[in-house]
C-alpha positions in Angstrom: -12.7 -33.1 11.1 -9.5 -31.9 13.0 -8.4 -30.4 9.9 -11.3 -28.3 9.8 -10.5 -27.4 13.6 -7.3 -26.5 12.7 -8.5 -24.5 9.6 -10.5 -22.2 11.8 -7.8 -21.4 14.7 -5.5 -20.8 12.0 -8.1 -18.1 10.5 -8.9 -16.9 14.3 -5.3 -16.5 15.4 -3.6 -15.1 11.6 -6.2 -12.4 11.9 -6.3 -11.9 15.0 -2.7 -10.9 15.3 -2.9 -8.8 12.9 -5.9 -7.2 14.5 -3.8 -6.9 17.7 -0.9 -5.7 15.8 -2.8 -2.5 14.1 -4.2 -1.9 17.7 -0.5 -2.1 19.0 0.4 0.6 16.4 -2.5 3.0 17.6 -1.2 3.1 21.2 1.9 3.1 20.2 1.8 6.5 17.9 -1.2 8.2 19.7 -0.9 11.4 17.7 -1.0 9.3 14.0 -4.4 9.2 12.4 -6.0 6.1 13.3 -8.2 6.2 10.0 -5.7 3.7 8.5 -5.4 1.2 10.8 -8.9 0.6 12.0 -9.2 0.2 8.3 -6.8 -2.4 8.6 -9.2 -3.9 11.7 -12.4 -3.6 9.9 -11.1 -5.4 6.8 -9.6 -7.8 8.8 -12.5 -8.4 10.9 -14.6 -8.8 7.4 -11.5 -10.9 6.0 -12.4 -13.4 8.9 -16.5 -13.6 8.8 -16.1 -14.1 5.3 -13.4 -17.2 5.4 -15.8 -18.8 8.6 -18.5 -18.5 6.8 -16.9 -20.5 3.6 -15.3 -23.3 6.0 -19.0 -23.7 7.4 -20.7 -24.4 3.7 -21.5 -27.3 3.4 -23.3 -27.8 0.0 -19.8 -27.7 -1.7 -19.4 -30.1 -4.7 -15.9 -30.8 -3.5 -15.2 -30.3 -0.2 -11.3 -30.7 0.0 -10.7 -28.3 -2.5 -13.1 -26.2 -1.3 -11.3 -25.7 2.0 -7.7 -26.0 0.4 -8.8 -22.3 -1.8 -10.1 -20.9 1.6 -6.6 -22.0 3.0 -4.9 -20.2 0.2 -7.7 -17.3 0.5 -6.6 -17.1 3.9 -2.4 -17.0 3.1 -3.1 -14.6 0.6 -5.9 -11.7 2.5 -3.1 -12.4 5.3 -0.3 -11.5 3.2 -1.7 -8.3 2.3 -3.2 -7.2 5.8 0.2 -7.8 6.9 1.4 -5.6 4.3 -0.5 -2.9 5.2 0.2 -2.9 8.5 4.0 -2.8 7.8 3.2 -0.1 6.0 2.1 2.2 8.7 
């Protein structure tokens, strides 16, 4: 069960800095539009309920790949929030 543990603060604290680092970027460039990056915020936000909710299902056939994908899903919606913020 500790690898599930650690599966979920590694989902909380990947998005989470990226949530922190779009909000950074706001009050950082106050005269930017802040369209894009509470974009950024609101996908990440979605990005998270979604992973939680697929660490908490339970009626999986396999279990450990189950969680292995949503550690991939998790690298890879990471990867591209991280882009994006980059990119602002």
């Amino acid at each position: 069960m500790a690898s599930i543990r650690d599966l979920k603060q590694d989902i909380n604290f990947v998005l989470g800095d990226i949530i922190e680092a779009a909000l950074i970027h706001q009050a950082v460039n106050p005269k930017e539009d802040d369209k894009k990056s509470e974009a950024i915020v609101d996908d990440a936000i979605a990005v998270f309920d979604d992973l939680i909710a697929k660490v908490n299902d339970r009626k999986v056939d396999n279990r450990k790949a189950h969680l292995k994908q949503v550690r991939q899903d998790l690298e890879t919606k990471g990867r591209e929030l991280v882009e994006r913020v980059n990119a602002l």
